[in-house]
N, C-alpha and C positions, 0 to 999 in steps of 0.2 A: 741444853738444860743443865741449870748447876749439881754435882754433886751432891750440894751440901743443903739441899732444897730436902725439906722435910718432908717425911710422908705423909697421908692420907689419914685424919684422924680413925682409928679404928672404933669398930665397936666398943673396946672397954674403956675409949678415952671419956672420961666423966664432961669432957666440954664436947665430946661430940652430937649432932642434933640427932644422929642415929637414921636408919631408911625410913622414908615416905610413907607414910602409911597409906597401904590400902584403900578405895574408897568403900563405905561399907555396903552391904545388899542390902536394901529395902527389904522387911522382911514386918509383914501386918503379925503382930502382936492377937494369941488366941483369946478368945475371950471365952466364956463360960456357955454363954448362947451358940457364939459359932465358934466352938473347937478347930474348924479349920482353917480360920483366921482369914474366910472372904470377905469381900469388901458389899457393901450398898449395890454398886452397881452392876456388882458382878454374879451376887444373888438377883436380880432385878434381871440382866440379860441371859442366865439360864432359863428362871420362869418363864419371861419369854416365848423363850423359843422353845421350851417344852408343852407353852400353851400351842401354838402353832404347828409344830411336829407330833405332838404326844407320847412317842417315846424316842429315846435317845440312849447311846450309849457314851460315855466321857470322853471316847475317840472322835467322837461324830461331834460333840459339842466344842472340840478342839482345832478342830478344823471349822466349824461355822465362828467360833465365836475369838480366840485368840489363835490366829494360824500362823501367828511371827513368833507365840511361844514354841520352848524348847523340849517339854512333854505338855499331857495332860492332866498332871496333878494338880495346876489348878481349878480342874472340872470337879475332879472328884473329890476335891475339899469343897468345893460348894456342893454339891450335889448332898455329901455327909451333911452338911452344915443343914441346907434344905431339908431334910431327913431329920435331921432333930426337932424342928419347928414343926413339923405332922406335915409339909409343904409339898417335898415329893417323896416317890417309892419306888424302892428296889422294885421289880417284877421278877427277877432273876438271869439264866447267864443265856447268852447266846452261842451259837455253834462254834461261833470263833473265842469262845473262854470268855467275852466283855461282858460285861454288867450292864443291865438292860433297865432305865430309868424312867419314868414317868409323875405326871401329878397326882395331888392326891384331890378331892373333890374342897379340901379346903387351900388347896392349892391354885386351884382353877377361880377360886371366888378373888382368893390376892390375885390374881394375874389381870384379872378386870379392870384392876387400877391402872395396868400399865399400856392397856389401848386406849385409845378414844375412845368417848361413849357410843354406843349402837355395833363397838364388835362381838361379832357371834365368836366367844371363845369356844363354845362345842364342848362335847362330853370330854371322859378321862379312858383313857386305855387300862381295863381292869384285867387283872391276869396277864398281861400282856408275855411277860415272861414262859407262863407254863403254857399258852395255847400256841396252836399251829400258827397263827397269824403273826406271831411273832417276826419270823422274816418277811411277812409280806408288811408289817410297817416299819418296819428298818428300811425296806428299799423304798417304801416312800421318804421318810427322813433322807435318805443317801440322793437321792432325786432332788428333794430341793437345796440340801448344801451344793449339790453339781449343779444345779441354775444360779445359785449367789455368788460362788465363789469364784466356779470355772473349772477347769479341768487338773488334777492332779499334775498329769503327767506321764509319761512309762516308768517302770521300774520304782517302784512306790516300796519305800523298805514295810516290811511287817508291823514297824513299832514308828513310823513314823506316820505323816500325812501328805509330805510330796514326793514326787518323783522328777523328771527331768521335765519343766516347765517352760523348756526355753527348745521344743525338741518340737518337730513341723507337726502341724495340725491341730497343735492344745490351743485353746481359746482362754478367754475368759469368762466372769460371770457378771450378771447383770441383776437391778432389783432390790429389794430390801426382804427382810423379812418379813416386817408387816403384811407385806401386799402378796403373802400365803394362804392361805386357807385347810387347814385340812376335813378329812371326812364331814365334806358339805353335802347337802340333801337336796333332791331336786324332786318336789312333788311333778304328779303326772296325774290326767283327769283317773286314771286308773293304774291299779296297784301293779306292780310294784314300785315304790317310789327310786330313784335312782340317784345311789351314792360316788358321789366322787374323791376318790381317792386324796385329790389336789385337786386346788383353783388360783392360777396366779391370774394377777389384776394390775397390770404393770402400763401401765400408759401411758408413763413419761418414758417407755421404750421402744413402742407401736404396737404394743401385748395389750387391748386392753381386757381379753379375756381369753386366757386360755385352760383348757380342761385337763386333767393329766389324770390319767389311769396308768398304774405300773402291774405288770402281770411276773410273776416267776415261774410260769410254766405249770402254775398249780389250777388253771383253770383252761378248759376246751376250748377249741375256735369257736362252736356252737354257742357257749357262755359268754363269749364277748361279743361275738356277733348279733346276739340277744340284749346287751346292754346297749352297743348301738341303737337299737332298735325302741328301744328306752327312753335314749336321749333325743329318738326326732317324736316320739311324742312328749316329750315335754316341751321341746322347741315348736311341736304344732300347736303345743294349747294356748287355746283363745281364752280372756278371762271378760267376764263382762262385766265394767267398770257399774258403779252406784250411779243411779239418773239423779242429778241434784234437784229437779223440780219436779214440783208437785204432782201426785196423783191424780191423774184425770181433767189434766189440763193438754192446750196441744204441745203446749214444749213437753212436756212428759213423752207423750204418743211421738215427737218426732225426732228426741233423744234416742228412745228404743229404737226406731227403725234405721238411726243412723249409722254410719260406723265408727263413729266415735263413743258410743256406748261398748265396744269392742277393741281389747288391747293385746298383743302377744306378750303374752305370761313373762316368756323367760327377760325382755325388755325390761321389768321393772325390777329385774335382779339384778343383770351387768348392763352396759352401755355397748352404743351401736361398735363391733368387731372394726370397723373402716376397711372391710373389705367385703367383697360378694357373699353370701350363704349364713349359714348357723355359725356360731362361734366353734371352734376347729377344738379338735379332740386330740390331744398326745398318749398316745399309748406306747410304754417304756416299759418293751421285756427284756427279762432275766435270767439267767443259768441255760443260754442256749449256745451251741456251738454257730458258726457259721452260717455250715449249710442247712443246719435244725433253723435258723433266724432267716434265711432267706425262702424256706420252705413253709415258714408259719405268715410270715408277711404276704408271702402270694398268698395264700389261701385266706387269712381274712381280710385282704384287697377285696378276691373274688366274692365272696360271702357277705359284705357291704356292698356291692357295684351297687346296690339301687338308692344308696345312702349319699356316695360320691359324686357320682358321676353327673347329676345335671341333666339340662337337655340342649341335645345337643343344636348348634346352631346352624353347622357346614362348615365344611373345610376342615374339618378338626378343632372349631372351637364352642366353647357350652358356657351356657347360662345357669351359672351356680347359685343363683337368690335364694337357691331354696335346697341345696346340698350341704352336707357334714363336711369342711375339711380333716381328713382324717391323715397323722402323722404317725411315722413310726421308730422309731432306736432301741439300742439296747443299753440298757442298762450298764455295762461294759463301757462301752463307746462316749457316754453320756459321763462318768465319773471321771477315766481317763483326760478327754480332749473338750468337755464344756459346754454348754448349751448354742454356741456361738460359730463352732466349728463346723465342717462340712460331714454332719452324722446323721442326718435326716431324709426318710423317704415318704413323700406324700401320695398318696393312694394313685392311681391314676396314670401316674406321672415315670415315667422312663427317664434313661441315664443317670448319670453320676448323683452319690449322692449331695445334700445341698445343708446350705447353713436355715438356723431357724427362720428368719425374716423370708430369704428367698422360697424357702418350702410354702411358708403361709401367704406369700401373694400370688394373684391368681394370673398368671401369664396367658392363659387362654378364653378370658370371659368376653362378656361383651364389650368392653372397652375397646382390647386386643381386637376384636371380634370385626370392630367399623373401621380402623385404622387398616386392617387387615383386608377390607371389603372396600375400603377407599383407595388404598392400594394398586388392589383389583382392577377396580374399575378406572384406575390413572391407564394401570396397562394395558388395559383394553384398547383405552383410546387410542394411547402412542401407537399400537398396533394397527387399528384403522386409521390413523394419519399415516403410519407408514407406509401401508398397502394401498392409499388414496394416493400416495406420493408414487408411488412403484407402477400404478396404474396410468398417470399423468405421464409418467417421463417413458411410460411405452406406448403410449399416445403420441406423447410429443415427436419418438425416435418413429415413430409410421409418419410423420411429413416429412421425414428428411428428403431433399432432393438428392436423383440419385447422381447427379455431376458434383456439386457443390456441397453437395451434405449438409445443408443448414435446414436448422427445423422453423417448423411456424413461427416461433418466439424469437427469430431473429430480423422477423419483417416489422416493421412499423403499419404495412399494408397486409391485415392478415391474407387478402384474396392473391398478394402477390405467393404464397408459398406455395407447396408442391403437397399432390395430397399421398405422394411415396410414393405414384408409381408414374406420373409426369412430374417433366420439368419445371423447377419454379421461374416465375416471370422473368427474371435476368436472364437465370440459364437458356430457356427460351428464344428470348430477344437474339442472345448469342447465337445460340444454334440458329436458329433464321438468318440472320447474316452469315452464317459462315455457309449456307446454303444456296445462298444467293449469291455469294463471291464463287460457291463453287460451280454452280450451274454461268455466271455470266463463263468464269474462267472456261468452261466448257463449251459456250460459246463462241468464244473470241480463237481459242485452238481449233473448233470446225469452220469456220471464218478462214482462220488462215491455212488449213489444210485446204479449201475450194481452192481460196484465191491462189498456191501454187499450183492446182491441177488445173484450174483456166488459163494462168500462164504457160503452163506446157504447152498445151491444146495450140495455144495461138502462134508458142515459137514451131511447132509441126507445121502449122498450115502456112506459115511465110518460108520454110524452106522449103514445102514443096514447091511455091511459088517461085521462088527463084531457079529453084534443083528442080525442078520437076518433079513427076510422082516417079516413085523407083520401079523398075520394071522386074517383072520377074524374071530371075534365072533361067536359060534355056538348058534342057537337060542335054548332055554329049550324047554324039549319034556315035555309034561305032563305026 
């Protein structure tokens, strides 16, 4: 590089172009109406979700609704903004110091524009702020951001909204807002009628109805066990449909008497569950330790048994056509790691616990039941072929012969085999010949043992013929 190489135009050189500017921040301009300078759609998706949830706090709507942003500020400038408009309302602060949000009833009428027609937007949370119920609708709102969005994570800082999302067991979330429901009503032929907390309706997920009750520990096992008891009378009731034909004709008389004049109620509310029993109940408690969560989950297991359990079929498995699936988490559990993760215990049901879909299908119905019994009855058989077989080849091993050891299945002639304690026909054959060689042999050596003792005989008799007969010895005379 040359010495004489000029420098760098400075700042104060009047030809210099001077540094890059910056690019600028988008930054929406206030206006008189919305002092805090929200946009169309971003008032449009708090109402929303404030029709759907009922109340909310700018934490909570920051995490459902912009969770890439870097705070909350721009909840709570809409929310201000909203507030101006008579739209939504402060209720006041919650435990944890956040401001506690809802509609106002002309709130609720604009939010009508932004569903379909025929949604039940539902009442408004009045006082929500200054009553007790206050936390028990927060943890419903915190319940359904943990179904959309998914699981936080561990170590969730105080002033943010995640924590470590990439740390084993967080899931994520599924669903839309829309397909929420809150404090839906469920008539019953008798009072009292039964409110649910939540109703998601998610059927492009295999949910197409699921029930969600969240408790904080602020109500009995008795009181929930009671609400159970609620929901299978409204899942029994029958309704009986209008007879389209006329009075006192026989299609009238044979309308009534048919069962088609008769409909189960809760069918014209959600669509068929795609699995055995009533549409399945999530119950999602709060502020419990551990062993307080696994002490309340047994005890309103047992205190439903006759809601769950079915009938039984053998062997350990049941006919749920007409049982509660009844699920359980904590609240904890469910913000944390997501609706998706393995944080679920369904009534009934032993071992670990299981992710949403596997807790709601039913592993031991009748399905399970005949596969299970066809099974069965494969091994039955094998086992009687087996022991037909085991009984043949001890059959077969009693004709062995006992020289040749072959069994009846080795004859072409079955009379030729051996019934195990004779000879088969060869063997037989054999031994008789070797009987007979041995007996001639027998003969032919007493044959020829005679014929040298007649030879002797006759060489005696021609010596005494020539010798004489031998005389006896005379004994010495002294």
């Amino acid at each position: 590089m040359s010495s004489h190489q000029s420098a760098p135009d400075g700042p104060d050189d009047p030809n210099s172009p001077g540094p890059a500017a910056a690019p600028r921040k988008r930054v929406r301009k206030a206006s008189k109406t919305n002092p805090g300078g929200s946009s169309n759609d971003l008032r449009a998706d708090v109402l929303r979700a404030l029709a759907v949830v009922k109340i909310a706090t700018p934490h909570q709507l920051w995490r459902l609704l912009r969770p890439h942003a870097l705070e909350n500020k721009f909840a709570r400038a809409t929310l201000n903004d909203l507030e101006k408009k008579r739209i939504a309302v402060k209720h006041g602060t919650g435990k944890d110091g956040r401001d506690i949000w809802g509609m106002t009833t002309a709130g609720r009428d604009a939010a009508k524009a932004l569903f379909p027609d025929g949604r039940e937007i539902g009442g408004i949370a009045r006082k929500a702020g200054s009553s007790s119920a206050a936390g028990h609708a927060l943890a419903v709102t915190e319940t359904i951001i943990s179904f959309l969005v998914g699981g936080t994570g561990p170590g969730v800082d105080p002033k943010g909204i995640h924590g470590d999302r990439t740390a084993p067991g967080v899931g994520p979330g599924f669903g839309r807002l829309e397909q929420w429901a809150t404090e839906v009503e469920h008539l019953t032929p008798h009072k009292p009628t039964v409110r649910t907390d939540a109703v998601l309706r998610a059927s492009d997920h295999g949910i197409p109805v699921l029930l969600v009750e969240v408790d904080l520990d602020n109500e009995s096992n008795p009181i929930v066990a009671t609400k159970i008891d609620n929901y299978r009378s409204f899942f029994e009731h029958v309704r009986t449909r209008p007879n389209p034909h006329q009075r006192g004709t026989l299609a009238y008389a044979d309308w009534a008497d048919s069962s088609r004049s008769r409909e189960i109620h809760w069918r014209r509310t959600y669509p068929p569950t795609g699995r055995p029993g009533y549409p399945p109940i999530a119950i999602v408690l709060g502020h419990l330790g551990e062993r307080a969560m696994r002490q309340r989950v047994e005890a309103l297991t047992h205190m439903t048994r006759h809601h769950w359990i079915g009938r039984h079929l053998g062997d350990g498995f049941y006919d749920r056509s007409e049982a509660i699936p009844l699920l359980f988490t904590s609240l904890e559990l469910l913000t944390e790691r997501g609706p998706l993760s393995t944080i679920w215990r369904r009534a009934g049901r032993e071992g670990p616990l299981q992710p949403l879909h596997d807790a709601l299908d039913d592993h031991d119905g009748p399905d399970a039941y005949a596969k299970h019994q066809q099974a069965k009855r494969a091994q039955q058989q094998a086992e009687q072929e087996a022991a037909e077989r085991r009984r043949k080849e001890r059959e077969l091993l009693a004709t062995a012969c006992p020289t040749c050891h072959r069994t009846a299945d080795k004859y072409k002639n079955p009379t030729f085999a051996s019934d195990g304690t004779k000879l088969c026909r060869f063997c037989q054959k054999k031994a008789d010949e070797a009987e007979r060689a041995q007996v001639a042999q027998q003969i032919t050596a007493a044959a020829e043992t005679h014929s040298e003792r007649v030879q002797i005989a006759e060489n005696a008799s021609l010596f005494r013929t020539v010798f004489g007969a031998r005389k006896p010895k005379e004994s010495k005379r002294r």
